[in-house]
C-alpha positions, -999 to +999 in steps of 0.1 A: -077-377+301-061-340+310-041-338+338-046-308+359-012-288+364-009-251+380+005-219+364+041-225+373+039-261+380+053-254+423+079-232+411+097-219+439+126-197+448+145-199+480+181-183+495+165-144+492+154-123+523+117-145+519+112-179+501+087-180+469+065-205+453+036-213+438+020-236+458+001-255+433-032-265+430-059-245+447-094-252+443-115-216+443-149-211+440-162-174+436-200-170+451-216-133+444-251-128+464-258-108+495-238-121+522-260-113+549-281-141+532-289-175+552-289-194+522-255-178+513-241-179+540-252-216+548-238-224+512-200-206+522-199-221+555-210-259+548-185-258+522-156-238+538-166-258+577-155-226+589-174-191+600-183-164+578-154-134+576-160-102+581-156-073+555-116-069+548-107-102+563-099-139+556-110-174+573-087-201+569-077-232+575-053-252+549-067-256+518-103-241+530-108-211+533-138-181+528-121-148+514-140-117+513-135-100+481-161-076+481-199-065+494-211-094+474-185-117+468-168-143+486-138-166+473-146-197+487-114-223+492-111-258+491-091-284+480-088-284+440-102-320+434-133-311+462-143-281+432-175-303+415-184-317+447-183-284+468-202-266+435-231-293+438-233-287+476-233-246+473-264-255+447-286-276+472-273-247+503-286-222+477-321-233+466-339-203+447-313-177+462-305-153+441-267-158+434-236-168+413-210-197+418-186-206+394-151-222+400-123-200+392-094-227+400-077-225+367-077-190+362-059-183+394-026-186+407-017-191+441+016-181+459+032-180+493+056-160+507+070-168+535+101-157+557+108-129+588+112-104+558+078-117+541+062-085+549+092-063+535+093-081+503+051-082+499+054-038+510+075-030+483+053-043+457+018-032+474+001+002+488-011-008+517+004-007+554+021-043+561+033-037+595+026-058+623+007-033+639-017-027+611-018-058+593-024-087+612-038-124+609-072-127+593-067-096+573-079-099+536-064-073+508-071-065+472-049-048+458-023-036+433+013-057+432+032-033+409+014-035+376-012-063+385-044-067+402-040-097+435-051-101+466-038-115+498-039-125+535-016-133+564-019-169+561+005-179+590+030-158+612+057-145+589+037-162+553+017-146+533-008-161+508-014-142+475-037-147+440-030-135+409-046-142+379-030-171+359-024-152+330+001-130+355+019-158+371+046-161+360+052-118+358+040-122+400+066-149+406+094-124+391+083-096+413+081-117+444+119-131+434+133-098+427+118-083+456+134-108+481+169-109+464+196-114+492+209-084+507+177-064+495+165-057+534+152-023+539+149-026+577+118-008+578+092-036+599 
């Protein structure tokens, strides 16, 4: 039997202005419908055990989570061994709802960045306002991180949370390194 491993198999990188790694394994779900369904929502929430977000933002709590990627699409998180269980579940929530679930697990990767220069480190790389003032907890991004698409959310005070496609991981871990090198603090947040 396979074994499951991640992208970059907890790679991590520590000693810069933030600490890096991959955190592992990450079980995602994507679900496309209309949101402001019951049966859609009922199918996210039972799942997640936690409320629906609102456009642009993240709920989360560990390893479950419901991200909002777009009008009709929520990434639905849970552990990576609850994937089949949590599929079967979203199917019986669903019913005759029009809608798509499919796990995406293996084609993401998931990193954290973490550190009281997180936010320095993750605004170099992305167009979008990071400071405190304008980006705070339960905020949800896609994005651009230099030349990849990923998106990402203030998963804890001073750690961010960010998913990349696998086939990028191991080009996102570099950025995320070279961006936190020591001595590399811009002072700006």
């Amino acid at each position: 039997m396979s074994k499951f491993v991640s992208a970059l198999n907890n790679e991590a990188y520590a000693g810069g202005i933030a600490d890096v790694r991959e955190i592992g394994l990450q079980g995602m779900i994507t679900l496309r419908g209309d949101l402001s369904s019951a049966a859609v929502k009922s199918a996210a929430t039972s799942v997640a055990s936690l409320s629906m977000p609102e456009a642009g933002q993240a709920s989360t709590d560990g390893q479950h989570g419901l991200c909002w990627m777009s009008p009709d699409e929520l990434l639905v998180l849970c552990p990576h061994d609850a994937v089949a269980a949590n599929l079967e579940k979203m199917g019986q929530s669903l019913g005759d709802a029009h809608a798509l679930y499919v796990d995406v697990s293996d084609a993401r990767a998931v990193f954290e960045l973490s550190g009281p220069h997180a936010r320095e480190v993750l605004a170099k790389l992305v167009p979008v306002d990071l400071s405190p003032a304008a980006f705070t907890s339960g905020m949800f991004r896609r994005s651009r991180m230099a030349q990849i698409p990923a998106a990402f959310w203030l998963h804890a005070p001073d750690t961010f949370r960010i998913v990349t496609f696998r086939s990028n991981a191991q080009y996102a871990f570099d950025l995320l390194k070279v961006a936190a090198q020591p001595g590399s603090e811009v002072g700006y947040f």
